[in-house]
C-alpha atoms as one frame of an Amber mdcrd trajectory, in Angstrom:
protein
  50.830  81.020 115.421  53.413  82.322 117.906  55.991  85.067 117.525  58.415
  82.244 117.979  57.140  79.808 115.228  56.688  82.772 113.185  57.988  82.344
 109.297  58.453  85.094 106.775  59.199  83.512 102.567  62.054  85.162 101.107
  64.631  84.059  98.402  68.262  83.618  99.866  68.929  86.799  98.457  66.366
  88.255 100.288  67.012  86.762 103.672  70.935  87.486 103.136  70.069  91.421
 102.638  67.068  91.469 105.109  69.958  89.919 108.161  72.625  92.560 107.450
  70.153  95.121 107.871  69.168  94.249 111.014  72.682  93.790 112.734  74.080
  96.838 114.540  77.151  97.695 117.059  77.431 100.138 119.717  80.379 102.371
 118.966  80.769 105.490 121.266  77.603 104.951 122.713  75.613 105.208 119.321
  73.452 101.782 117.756  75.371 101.459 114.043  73.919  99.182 111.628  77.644
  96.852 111.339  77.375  96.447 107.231  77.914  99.940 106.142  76.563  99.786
 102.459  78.252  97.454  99.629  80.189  97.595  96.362  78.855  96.016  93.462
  79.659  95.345  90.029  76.218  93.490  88.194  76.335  90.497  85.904  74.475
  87.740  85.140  75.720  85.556  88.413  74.255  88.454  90.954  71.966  91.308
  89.345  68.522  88.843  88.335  68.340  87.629  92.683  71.162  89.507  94.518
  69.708  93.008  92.391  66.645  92.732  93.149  67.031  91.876  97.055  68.757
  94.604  97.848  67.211  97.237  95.581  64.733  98.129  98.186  66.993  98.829
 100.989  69.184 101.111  98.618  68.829 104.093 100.627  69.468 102.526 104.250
  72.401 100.523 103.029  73.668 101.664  99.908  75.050  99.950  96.834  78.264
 102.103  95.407  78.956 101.099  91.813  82.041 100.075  91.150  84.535  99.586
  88.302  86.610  97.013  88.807  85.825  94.568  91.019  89.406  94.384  92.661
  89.274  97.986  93.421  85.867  97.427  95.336  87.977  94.956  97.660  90.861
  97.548  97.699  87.544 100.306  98.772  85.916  97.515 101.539  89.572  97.599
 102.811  90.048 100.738 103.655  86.984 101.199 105.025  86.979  98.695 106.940
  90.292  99.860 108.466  89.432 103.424 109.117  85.913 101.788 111.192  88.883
  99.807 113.191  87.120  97.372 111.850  83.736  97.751 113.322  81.836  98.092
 110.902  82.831  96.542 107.090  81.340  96.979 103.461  79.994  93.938 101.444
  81.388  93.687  98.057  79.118  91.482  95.020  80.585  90.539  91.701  78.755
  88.255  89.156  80.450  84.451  88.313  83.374  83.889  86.786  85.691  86.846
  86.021  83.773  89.230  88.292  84.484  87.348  91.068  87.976  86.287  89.598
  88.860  89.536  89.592  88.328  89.994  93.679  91.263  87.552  94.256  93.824
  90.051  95.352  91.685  92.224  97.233  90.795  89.350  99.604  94.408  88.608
  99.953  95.315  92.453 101.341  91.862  91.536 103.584  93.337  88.536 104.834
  96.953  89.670 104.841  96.320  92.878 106.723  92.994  90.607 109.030  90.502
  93.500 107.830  86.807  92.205 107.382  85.278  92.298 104.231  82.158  90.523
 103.005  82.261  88.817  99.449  79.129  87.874  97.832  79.845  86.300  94.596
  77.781  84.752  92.196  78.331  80.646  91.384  77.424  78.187  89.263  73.880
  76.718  89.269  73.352  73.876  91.536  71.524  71.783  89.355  74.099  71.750
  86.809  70.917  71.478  84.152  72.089  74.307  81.620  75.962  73.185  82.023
  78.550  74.833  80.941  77.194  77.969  81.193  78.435  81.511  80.402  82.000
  81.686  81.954  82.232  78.688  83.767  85.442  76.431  84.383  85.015  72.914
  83.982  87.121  70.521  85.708  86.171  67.095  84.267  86.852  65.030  87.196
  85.271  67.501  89.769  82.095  69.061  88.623  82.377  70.944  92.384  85.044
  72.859  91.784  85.152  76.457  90.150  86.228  79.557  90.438  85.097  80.857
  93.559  86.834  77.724  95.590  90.784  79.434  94.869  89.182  81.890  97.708
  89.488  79.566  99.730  93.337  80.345 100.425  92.092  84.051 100.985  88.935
  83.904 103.368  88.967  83.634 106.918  85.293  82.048 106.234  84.018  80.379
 102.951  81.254  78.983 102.257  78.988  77.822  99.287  75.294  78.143  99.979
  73.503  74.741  98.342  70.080  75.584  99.972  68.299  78.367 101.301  68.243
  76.889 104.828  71.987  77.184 105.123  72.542  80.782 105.505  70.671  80.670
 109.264  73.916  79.246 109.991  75.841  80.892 107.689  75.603  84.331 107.886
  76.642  84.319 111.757  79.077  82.403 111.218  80.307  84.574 108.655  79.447
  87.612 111.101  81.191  86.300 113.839  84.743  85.924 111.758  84.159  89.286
 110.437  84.021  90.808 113.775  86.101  88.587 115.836  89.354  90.180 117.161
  91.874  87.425 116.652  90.398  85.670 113.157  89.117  88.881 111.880  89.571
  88.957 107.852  87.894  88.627 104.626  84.497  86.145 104.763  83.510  84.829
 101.008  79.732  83.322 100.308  79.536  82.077  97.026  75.945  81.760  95.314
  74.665  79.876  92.351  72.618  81.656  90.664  69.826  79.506  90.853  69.660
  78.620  95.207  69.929  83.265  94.836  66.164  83.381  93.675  64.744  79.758
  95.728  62.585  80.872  98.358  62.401  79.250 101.875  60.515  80.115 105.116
  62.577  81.632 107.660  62.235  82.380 110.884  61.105  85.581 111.814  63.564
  85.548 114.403  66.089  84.610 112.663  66.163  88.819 111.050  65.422  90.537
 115.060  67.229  93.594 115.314  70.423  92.031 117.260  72.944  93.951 118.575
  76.683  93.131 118.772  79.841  93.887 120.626  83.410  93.005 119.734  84.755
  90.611 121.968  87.328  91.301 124.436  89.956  88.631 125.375  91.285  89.289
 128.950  94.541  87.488 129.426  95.624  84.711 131.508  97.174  85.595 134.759
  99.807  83.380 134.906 101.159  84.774 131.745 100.481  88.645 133.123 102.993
  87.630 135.791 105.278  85.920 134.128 105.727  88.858 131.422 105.684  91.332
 134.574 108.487  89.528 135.840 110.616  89.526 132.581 109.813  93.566 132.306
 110.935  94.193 135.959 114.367  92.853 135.391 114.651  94.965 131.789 117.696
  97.307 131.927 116.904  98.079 128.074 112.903  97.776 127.514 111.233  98.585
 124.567 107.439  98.580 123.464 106.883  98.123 119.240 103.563  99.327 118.565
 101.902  97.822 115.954  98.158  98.436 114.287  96.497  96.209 116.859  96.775
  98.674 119.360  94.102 101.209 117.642  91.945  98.059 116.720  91.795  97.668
 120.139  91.061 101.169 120.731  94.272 101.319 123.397  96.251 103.750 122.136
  95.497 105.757 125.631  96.038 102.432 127.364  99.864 101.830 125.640 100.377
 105.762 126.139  99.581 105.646 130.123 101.736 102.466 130.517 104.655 103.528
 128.387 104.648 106.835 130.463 104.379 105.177 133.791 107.031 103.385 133.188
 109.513 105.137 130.910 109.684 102.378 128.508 110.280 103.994 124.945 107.807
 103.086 121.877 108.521 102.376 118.087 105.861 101.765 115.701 105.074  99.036
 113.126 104.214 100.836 109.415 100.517  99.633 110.807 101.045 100.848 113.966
 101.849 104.523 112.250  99.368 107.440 114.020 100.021 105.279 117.389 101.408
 108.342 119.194 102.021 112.104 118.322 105.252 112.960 116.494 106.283 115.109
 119.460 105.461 112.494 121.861 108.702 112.622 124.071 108.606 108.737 124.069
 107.813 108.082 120.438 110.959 106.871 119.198 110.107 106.744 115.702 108.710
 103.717 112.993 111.256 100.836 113.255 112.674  98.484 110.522 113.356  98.368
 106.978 111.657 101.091 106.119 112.159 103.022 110.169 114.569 105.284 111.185
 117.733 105.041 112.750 116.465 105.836 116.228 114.488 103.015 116.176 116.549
 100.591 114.598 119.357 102.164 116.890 117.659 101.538 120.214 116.298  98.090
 118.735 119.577  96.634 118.241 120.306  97.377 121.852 117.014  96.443 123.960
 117.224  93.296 126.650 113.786  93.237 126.230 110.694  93.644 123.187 107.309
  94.399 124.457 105.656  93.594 120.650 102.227  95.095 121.160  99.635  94.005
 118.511 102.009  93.502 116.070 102.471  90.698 113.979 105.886  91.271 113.416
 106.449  91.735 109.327 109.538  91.015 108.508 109.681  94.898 107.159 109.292
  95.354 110.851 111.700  93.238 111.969 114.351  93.680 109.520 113.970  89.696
 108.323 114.869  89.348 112.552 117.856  91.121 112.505 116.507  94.371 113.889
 117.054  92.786 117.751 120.125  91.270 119.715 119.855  87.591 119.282 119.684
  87.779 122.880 116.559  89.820 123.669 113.954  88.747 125.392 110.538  89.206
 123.147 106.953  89.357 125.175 103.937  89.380 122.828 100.740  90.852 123.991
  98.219  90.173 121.298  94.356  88.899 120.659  95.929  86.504 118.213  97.458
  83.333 119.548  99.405  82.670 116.487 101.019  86.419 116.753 101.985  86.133
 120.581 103.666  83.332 120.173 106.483  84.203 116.814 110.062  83.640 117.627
 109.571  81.868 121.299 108.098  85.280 122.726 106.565  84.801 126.217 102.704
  85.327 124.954 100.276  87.153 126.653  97.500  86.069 124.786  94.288  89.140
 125.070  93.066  92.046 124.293  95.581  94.986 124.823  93.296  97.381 126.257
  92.341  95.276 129.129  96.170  93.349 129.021  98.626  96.806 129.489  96.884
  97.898 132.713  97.158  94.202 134.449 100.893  93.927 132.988 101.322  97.652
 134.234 100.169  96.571 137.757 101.876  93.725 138.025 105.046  95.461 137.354
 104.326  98.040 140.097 106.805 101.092 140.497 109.237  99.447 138.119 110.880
 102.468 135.986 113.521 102.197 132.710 116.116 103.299 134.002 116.839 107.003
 133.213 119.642 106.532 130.853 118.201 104.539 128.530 115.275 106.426 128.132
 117.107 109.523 127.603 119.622 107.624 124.830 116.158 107.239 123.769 115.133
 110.513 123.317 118.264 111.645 122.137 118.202 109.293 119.024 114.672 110.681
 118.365 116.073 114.337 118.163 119.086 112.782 115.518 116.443 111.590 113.482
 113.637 114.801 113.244 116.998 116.409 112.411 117.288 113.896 109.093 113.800
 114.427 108.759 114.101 118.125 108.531 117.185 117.485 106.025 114.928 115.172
 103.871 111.454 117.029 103.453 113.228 120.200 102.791 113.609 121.920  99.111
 115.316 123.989  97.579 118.140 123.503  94.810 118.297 119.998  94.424 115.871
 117.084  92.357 112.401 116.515  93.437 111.550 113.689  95.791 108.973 112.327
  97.408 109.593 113.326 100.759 109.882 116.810  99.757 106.164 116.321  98.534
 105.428 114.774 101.661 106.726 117.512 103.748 104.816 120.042 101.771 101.396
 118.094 102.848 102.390 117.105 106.348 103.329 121.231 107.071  99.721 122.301
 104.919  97.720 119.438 105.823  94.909 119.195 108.605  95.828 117.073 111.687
  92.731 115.084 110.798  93.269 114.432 107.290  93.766 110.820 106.296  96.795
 110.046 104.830  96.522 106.259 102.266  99.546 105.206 100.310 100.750 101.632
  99.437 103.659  99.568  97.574 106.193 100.820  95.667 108.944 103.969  97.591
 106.312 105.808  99.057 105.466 103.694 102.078 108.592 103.998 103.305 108.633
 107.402 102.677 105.924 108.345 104.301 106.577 105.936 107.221 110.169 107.508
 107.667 109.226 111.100 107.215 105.847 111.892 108.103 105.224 113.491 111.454
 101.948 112.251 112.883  99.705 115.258 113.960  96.711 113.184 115.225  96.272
 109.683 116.304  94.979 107.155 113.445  95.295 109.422 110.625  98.083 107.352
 108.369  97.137 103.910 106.617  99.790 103.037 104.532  98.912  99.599 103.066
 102.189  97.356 103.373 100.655  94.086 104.792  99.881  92.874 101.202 102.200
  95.577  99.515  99.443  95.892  96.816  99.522  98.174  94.138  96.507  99.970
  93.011  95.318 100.169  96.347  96.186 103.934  96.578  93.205 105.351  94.817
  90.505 102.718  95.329  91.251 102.497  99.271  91.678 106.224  99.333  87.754
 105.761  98.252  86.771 103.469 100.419  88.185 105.622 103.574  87.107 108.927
 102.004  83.166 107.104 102.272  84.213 106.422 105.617  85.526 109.688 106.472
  82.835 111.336 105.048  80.386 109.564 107.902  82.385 110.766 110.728  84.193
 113.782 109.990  83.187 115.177 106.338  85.261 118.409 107.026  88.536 116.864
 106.903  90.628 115.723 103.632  91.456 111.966 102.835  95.130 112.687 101.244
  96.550 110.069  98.506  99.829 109.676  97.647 100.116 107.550  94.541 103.231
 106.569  92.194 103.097 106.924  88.053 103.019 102.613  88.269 100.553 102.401
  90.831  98.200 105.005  88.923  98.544 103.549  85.558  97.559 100.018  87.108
  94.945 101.400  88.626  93.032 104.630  88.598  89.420 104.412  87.459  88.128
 105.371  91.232  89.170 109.236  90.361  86.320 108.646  88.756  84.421 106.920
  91.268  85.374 109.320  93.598  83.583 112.431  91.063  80.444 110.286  90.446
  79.469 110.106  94.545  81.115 113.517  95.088  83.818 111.773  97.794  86.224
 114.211  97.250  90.087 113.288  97.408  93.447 114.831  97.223  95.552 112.536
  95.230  99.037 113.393  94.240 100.891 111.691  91.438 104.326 111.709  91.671
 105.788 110.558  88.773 109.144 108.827  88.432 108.925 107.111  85.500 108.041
 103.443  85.935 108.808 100.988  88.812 111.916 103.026  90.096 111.624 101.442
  93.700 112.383  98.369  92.440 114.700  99.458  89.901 116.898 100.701  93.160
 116.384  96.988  94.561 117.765  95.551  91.198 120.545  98.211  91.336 121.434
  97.776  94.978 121.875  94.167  94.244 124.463  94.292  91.923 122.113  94.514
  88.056 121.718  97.050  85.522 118.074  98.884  85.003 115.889  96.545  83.432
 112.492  96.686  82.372 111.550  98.787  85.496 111.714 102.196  84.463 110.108
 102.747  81.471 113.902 104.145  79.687 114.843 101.373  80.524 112.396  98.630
  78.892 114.518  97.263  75.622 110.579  96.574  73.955 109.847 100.283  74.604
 111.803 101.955  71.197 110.425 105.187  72.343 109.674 106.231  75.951 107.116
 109.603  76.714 106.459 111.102  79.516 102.132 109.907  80.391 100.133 113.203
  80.509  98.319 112.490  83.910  96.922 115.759  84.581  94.610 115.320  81.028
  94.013 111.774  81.876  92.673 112.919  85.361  90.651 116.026  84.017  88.643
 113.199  81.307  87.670 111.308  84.688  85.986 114.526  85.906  89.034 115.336
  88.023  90.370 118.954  88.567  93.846 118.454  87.855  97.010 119.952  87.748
 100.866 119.860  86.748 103.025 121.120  89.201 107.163 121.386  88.405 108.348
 121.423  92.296 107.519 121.575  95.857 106.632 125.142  95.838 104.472 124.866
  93.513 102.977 121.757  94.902 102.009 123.511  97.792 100.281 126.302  96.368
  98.316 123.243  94.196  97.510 121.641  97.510  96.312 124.583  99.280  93.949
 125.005  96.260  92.677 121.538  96.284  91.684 121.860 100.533  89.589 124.734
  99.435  87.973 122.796  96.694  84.870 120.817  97.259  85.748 118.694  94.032
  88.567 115.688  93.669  91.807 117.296  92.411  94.507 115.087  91.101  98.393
 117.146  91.365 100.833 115.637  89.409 104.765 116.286  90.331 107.794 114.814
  88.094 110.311 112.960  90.798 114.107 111.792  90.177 113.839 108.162  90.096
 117.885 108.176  91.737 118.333 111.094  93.373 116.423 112.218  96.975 115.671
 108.504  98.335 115.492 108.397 102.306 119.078 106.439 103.050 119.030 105.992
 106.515 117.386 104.404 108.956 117.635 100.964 106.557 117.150  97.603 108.738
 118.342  94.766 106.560 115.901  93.100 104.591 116.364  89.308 103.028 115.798
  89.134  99.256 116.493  86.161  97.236 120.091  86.854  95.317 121.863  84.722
  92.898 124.797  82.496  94.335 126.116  81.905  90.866 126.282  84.278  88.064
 128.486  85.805  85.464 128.553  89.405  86.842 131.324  90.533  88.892 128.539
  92.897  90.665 126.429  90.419  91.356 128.931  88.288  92.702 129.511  91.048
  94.865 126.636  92.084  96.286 125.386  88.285  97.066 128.778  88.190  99.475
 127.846  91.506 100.957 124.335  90.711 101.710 124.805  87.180 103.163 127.789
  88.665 105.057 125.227  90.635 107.210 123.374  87.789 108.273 125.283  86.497
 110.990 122.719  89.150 113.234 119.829  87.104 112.147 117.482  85.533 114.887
 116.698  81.404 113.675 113.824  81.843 115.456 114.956  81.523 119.375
């Protein structure tokens, strides 16, 4: 027999485990296996096949227990993003609820185009001991179950009905995982009877390979014609969005912003783009940006969007630009470069800014606008300053972030999501070191604070285990989710985590306020089936996860708690009352569209519907 008719028997199981071993990237020179380990909750759909396949490799690819199988997505996630997605976890939940229950954490993949592999267990195939154990029956399609409502999540789904089909599915799979443009969550369901059926492969089929993410160079015409549009710019600016350090072009974006004076705002993905004190960073920009930004927005000819799919929390629901300005998007994704009639430069950005800076040659912003620029910047570290400081007056949260941005390393890793605190942090925090902030706000998903702070602390801890992954967490966030405090003590990933506690949803509680309501049923005084409301003792609840914890009363304390927890080796959980009304970051507001009554019986409401809609006469209708 030759090495090319070569088999080797394995269950699907087997042959699914024995191929993600064997497929590596080159990253900074250095051969990576690409699947960094898994999360896995057990069950009957996955432990009796899945179990037993990858039992053996436990050590070279290892299997982190989880406990709950959304927060396993939430952990992929993050780790995924902090790779620049170059390397993902796999997550495997058993049928039925299991798998149910990783829903929403292949919507944040998807939503924020993060790979993530989903094995889940199915059904069996044969349908001989139907209905089993947790199974949905739908009596006119015997085909359909849970795991196809994934379908509206995964950038790749598939259903393996023989063990043949993962030769070809498993690449394919790979290949969406890793590509640039269609890069998101990939879901394999399998029944738990084709797991355990054996088949003989190819030997080839599980050769070492190695791979390398593609990069798109873009089409000249489209160079030139976006060249041309940027030499006649009185008033260019460049947003920055996440896409730029998935590229790995931050130096790329830096160089051409500096050679041509063109000043840069940044998406809340595109945060850790550029140093605070970057004399071109601008600021973030948007609904939850800065008035620099939003200032010099309103006023640009011309929008270089770089990698950037243009959230309407960056562009203020499109009223952040003149209706006028001329919008150029430079991104791997079609579907991005093309939003709102922008002239697309479809490609990678690290190879696209240098042709686009050629082609423009010695073209310059003029001097004035740059320096407006940079003057707007100053205005706003000024408000900054105002905002993070303390001192007789209620605490906030960006008081507790400028206690951690002054104590913090520059190479800590900074995860926060939903709720006030991305816009805090994306409005206050002063980057000290490039890629060092995710704030989740492509999904908005609570519960991803703790689980994805995790994820990137396993991450972290591969690359740089001397450095701190920071999470900043509300009370409603932490009481929907919280169980990876103890995930985080079990595999000794150590993490920061402050809870600041403002007594319910009190974000959204300023939402229903600012549009013209009472409180209701957001913070917890103000929920008419709560007779009683008390105060949740966090730093207890933390402590009986194996947490150090403890209960700070204001910032100065909270620094002298944080400075404790850095020298720790152990997860510490810091928990800090906040005033759910007083100490919100005011400015630098785009406007954002929510949905508002246009009938109702309150005056206020009444009132604010006319005031919102009157703003949206700046609105872009898409040209």
């Amino acid at each position: 027999m030759t090495a090319a008719s070569a088999t080797i028997r394995l269950t699907t199981a087997q042959a699914i485990t024995r191929y993600l071993m064997n497929q590596f990237i080159q990253i900074d020179g250095v051969e990576t296996r690409i699947c960094g380990g898994g999360f896995g909750i057990f069950g009957h759909g996955n432990v009796p096949c899945l179990g037993e396949a990858l039992y053996p490799h436990r050590a070279e690819m290892p299997l982190y227990r989880g406990q709950n199988e959304q927060s396993m997505g939430f952990a992929a996630a993050a780790y995924a993003k902090y790779h620049l997605r170059q390397r993902f976890m796999f997550c495997t939940a058993s049928a039925g609820p299991g798998t149910a229950n990783l829903l929403t954490a292949a919507a944040l993949a998807h939503a924020n185009r993060l790979p993530v592999l989903m094995l889940c267990g199915d059904t069996f195939l044969t349908r001989l001991p139907d209905p089993v154990l947790q199974q949905l029956e739908h009596f006119g399609n015997p085909t359909l179950g849970v795991n196809d409502a994934f379908k509206s999540v995964s950038r790749y789904w598939d259903r393996i009905t023989h063990p043949a089909q993962v030769i070809q599915s498993l690449p394919a799979a790979l290949a969406t995982l890793l590509d640039p443009a269609d890069c998101g969550p990939a879901f394999i369901a399998l029944p738990q009877d084709v797991q355990g059926w054996a088949y003989d492969y190819p030997a080839s089929f599980f050769a070492r390979r190695v791979h390398r993410i593609r990069r798109q160079a873009p089409d000249v015409a489209e160079v030139a014609e976006a060249a041309r549009a940027l030499r006649a710019a009185k008033r260019p600016m460049i947003i920055a969005g996440g896409g730029v350090q998935y590229s790995g072009a931050v130096a790329e974006l830096t160089e051409f912003a500096e050679a041509h004076g063109i000043p840069v705002v940044e998406t809340i993905a595109g945060r850790a783009n550029m140093l605070a004190t970057h004399p071109l960073n601008i600021g973030p920009i948007g609904v939850t940006g800065s008035d620099s930004a939003n200032d010099i927005a309103r006023q640009a000819d011309l929008v270089l969007a770089v990698g950037t799919r243009l959230q309407d929390f960056t562009t203020g629901s499109w009223t952040a630009f003149a209706k006028d300005a001329q919008l150029i998007g430079l991104n791997v994704g079609r579907h991005d470069a093309m939003k709102h009639l922008s002239l697309p430069v479809v490609g990678d950005a690290k190879l696209a800014l240098p042709l686009l800076g050629a082609a423009m040659g010695g073209y310059r912003a003029p001097a004035d606008w740059t320096e407006r620029a940079q003057q707007e910047r100053r205005k706003w570290d000024s408000t900054v300053a105002q905002n993070v400081a303390h001192g007789n007056r209620p605490n906030s949260y960006a008081q507790a972030i400028g206690v951690v941005n002054a104590l913090c390393d520059p190479r800590d890793r900074i995860v926060t999501a939903a709720g006030g605190l991305p816009a805090e942090i994306t409005a206050n925090w002063r980057t000290l070191d490039i890629g060092t902030v995710d704030v989740e706000f492509g999904f908005s998903c609570m519960g991803y604070e703790i689980a994805g702070g995790w994820g990137a602390r396993i991450a972290q801890a591969e690359a740089e285990p001397e450095r701190d992954t920071i999470v900043f967490v509300g009370d409603g966030s932490y009481l929907l989710m919280n169980s990876d405090i103890y995930s985080s003590v079990l595999t000794q990933k150590k993490l920061i985590i402050l809870v600041l506690d403002n007594g319910g949803f009190a974000v959204i509680n300023k939402l229903q306020n600012n549009t013209g309501q009472d409180s209701f049923n957001n913070l917890i005084a103000d929920c008419p089936t709560v007779p009683e409301p008390f105060v949740v003792d966090f730093e207890s609840h933390a402590r009986a996860m194996g947490a150090d914890a403890v209960t700070v009363a204001n910032p100065a304390e909270l620094g002298a708690a944080f400075s404790a927890a850095k020298a720790s080796a152990k997860t510490t959980v810091i928990v800090m009352q906040v005033d759910p009304y007083e100490g919100w970051t005011t400015q630098g507001h785009a406007w954002w569209e929510v949905g508002t009554p246009q009938v109702s019986d309150s005056a206020s409401v009444r009132a604010k519907h006319a005031e919102i809609e009157a703003t949206r006469s700046t609105q872009r209708q898409g040209v």
